[in-house]
C-alpha positions as CSV (number, residue, x, y, z in Angstrom):
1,X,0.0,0.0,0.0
2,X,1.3,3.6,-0.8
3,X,5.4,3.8,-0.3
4,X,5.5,0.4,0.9
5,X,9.3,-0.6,1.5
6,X,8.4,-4.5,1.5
7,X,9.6,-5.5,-2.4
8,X,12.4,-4.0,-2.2
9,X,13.5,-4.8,1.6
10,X,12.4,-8.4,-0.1
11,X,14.7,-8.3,-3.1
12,X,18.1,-7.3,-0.9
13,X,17.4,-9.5,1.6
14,X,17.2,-12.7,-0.8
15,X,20.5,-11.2,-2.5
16,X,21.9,-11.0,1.3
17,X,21.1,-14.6,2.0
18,X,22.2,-16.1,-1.7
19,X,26.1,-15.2,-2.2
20,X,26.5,-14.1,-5.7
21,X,22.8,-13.7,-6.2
22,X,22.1,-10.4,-8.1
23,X,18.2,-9.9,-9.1
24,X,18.4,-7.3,-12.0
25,X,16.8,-8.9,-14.7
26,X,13.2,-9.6,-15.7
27,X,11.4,-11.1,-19.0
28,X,9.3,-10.0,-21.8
29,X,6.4,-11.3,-23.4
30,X,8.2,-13.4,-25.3
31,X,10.3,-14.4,-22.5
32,X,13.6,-12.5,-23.6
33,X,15.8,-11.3,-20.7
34,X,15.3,-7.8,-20.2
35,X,18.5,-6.4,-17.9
36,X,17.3,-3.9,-15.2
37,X,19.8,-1.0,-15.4
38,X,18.0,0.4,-12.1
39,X,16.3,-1.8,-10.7
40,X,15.3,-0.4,-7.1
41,X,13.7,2.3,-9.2
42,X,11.9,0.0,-11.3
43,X,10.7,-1.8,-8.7
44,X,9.3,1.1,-6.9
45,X,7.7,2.0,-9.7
46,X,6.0,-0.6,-10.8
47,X,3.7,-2.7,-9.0
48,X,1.8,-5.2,-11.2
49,X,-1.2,-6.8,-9.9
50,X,-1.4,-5.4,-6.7
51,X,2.1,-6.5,-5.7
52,X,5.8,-6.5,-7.5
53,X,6.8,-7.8,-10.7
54,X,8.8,-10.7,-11.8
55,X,12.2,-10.5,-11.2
56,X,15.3,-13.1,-11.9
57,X,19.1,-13.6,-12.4
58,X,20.6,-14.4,-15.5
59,X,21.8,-18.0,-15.8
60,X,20.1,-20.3,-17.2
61,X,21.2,-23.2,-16.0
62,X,20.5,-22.4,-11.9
63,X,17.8,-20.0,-12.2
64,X,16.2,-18.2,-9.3
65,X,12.9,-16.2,-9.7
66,X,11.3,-13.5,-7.2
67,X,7.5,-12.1,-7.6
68,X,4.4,-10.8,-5.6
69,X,1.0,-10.4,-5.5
70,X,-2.4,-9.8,-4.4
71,X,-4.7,-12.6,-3.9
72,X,-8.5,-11.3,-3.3
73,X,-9.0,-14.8,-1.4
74,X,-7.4,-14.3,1.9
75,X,-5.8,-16.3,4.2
76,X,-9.2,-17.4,6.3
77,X,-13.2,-17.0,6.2
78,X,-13.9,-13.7,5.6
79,X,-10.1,-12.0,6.3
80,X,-9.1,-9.5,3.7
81,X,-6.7,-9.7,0.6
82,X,-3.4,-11.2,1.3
83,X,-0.4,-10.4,-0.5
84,X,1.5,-13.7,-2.0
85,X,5.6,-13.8,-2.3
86,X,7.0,-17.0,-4.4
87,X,10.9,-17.3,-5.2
88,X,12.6,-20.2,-7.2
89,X,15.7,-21.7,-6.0
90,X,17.6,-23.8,-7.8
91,X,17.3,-27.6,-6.1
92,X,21.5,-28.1,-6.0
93,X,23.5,-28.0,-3.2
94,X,24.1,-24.5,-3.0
95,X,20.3,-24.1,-3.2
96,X,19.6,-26.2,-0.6
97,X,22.6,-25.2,2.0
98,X,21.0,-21.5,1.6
99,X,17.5,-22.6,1.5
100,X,16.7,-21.7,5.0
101,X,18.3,-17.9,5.0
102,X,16.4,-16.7,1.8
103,X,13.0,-18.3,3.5
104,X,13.6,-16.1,6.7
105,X,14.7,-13.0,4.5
106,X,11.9,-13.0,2.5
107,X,9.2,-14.0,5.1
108,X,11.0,-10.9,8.0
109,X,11.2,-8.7,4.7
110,X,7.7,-9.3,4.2
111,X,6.2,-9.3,7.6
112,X,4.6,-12.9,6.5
113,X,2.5,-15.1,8.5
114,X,3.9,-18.0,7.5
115,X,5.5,-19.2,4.6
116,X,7.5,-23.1,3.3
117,X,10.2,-24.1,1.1
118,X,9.8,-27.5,-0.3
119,X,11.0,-29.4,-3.6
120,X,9.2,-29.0,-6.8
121,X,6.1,-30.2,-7.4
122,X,5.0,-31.2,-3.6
123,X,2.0,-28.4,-4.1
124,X,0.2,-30.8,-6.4
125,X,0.4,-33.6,-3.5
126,X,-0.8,-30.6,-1.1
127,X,-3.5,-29.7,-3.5
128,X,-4.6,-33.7,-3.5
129,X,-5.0,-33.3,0.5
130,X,-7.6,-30.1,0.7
131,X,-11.4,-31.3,0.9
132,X,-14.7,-29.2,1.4
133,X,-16.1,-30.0,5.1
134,X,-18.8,-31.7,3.6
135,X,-16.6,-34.3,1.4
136,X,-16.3,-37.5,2.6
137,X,-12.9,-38.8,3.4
138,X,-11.0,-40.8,1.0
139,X,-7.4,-42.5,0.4
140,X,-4.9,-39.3,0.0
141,X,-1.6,-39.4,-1.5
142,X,1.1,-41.5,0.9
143,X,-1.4,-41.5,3.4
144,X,-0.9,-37.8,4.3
145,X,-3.6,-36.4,6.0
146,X,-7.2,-34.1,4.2
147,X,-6.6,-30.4,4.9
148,X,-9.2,-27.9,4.8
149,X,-9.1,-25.6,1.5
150,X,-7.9,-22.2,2.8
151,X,-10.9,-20.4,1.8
152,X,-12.6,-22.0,5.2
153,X,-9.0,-21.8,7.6
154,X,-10.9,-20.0,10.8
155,X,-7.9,-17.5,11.4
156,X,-5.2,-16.1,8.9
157,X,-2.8,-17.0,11.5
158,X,-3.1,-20.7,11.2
159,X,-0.8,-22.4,8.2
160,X,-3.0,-24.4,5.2
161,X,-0.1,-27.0,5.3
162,X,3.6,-27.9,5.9
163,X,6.4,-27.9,3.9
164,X,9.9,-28.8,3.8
165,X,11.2,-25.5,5.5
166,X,8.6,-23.6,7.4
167,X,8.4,-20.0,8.2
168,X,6.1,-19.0,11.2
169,X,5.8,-15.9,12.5
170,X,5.3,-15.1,16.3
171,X,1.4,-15.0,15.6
172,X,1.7,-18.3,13.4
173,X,3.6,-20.3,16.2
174,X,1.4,-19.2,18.5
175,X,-1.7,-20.3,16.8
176,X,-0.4,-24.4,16.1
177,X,1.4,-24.4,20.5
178,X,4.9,-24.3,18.9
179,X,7.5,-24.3,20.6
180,X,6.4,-27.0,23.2
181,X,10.1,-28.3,24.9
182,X,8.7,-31.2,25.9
183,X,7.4,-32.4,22.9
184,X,9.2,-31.2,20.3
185,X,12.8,-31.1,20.7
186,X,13.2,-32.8,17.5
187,X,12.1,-29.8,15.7
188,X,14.0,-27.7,17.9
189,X,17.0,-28.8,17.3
190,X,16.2,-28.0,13.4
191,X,14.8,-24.6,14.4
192,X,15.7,-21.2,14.5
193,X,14.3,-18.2,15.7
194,X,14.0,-15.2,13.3
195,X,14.6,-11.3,14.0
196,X,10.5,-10.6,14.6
197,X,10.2,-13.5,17.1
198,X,8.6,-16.5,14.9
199,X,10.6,-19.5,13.7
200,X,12.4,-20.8,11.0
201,X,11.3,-24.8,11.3
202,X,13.0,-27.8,8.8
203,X,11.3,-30.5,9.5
204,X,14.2,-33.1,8.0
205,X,17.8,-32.6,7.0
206,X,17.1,-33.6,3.2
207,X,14.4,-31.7,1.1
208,X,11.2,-33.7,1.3
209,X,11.0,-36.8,-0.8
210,X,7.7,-38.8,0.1
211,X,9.4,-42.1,-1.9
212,X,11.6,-41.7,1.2
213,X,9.8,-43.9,4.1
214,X,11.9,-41.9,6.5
215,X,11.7,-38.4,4.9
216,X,7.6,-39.1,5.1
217,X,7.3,-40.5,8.4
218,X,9.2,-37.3,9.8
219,X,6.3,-35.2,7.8
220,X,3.4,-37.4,9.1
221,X,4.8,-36.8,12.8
222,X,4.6,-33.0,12.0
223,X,0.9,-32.9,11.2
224,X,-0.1,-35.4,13.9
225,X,2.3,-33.2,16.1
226,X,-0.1,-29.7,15.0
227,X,-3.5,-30.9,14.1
228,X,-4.4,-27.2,13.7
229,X,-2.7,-26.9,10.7
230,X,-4.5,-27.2,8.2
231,X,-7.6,-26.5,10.2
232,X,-8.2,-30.0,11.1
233,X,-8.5,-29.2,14.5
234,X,-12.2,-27.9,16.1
235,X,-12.3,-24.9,16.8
């Protein structure tokens, strides 16, 4: 809204937490690169759908993307617009190692509620787990549990689902009972806490890989750890 600092404190925090990592190029139409002489400017100056426009380095081979915008939806029943951030890594070792810093830059630069990192392609298993209220339950994708579709989570402050990497904020870690020491030290010692006061959470070492019995038990322990995520829990 107005002068809003948030894109840009976005953009130079990602570049802080990716060595190397210079955002100052964006596409055309026909998907040519376009380089971004000043791009702070053009940033500021343009703000495409309600939020900030696509951004991205220039190789090829180990791309990383960076946009915004506004989604009419919400985050819960009857909550106002919410503004959506989604970056790109690329899924190599350097992407993963610096995974965790560019998730807490952007999610602090954006005053999130919560936010995840995970491989591509686990949103289409998430989008297999949301049901209306009224649908009756059937088999889900490795057994991972039915989530609510976001359009009926009962407060913005409760996450739709976990990923890989999750970003709560101090309102979002509130909301699920997080941290609890005696129940989850396993987490903990995974965790970090961020500048604002909400948490940095990896649920396993490795980026998720549901063929991986071990990788998927650790993320079936995390939703049967917070059945509020998700809004499986009554209110």
């Amino acid at each position: 809204m107005g002068d809003d600092k948030r894109p840009l404190t976005i953009v130079h925090g990602m570049e802080r937490a990716f060595p190397g990592l210079r955002l100052t190029w964006t596409l055309s139409e026909k998907g040519d690169l376009i380089a971004l002489t000043h791009r702070d400017e053009w940033i500021s100056a343009n703000r495409t759908d309600g939020g900030f426009p696509f951004l991205c380095n220039d190789d090829e081979s180990r791309p990383v993307t960076l946009t915004g915008w506004e989604n009419p939806s919400g985050l819960a029943v009857g909550s106002p617009p919410r503004f959506d951030v989604q970056a790109t890594l690329p899924l190599d070792a350097v992407g993963v190692a610096v995974a965790a810093d560019v998730l807490d830059a952007i999610g602090e630069g954006a005053r999130a509620v919560w936010g995840h990192a995970s491989p591509w392609g686990y949103n289409e298993v998430v989008s297999q787990q949301f049901r209306d209220p009224e649908d009756e339950p059937r088999a889900t994708s490795h057994g991972l549990p039915w989530l609510l579709r976001p359009r009926y989570n009962r407060a913005p402050e409760i996450p739709h689902y976990l990923g890989w990497l999750n970003y709560w904020s101090a309102a979002a870690a509130r909301a699920i009972g997080f941290p609890d020491p005696a129940r989850d030290a396993e987490l903990l010692s995974r965790a970090r806490r961020t500048a604002s006061g909400g948490w940095v959470v990896r649920l396993t070492d490795a980026p998720l890989d549901l063929d991986n019995p071990a990788l998927l038990d650790a993320l079936l322990r995390a939703y049967a750890r917070f059945p509020e995520i998700g809004g499986r829990s009554a209110p």
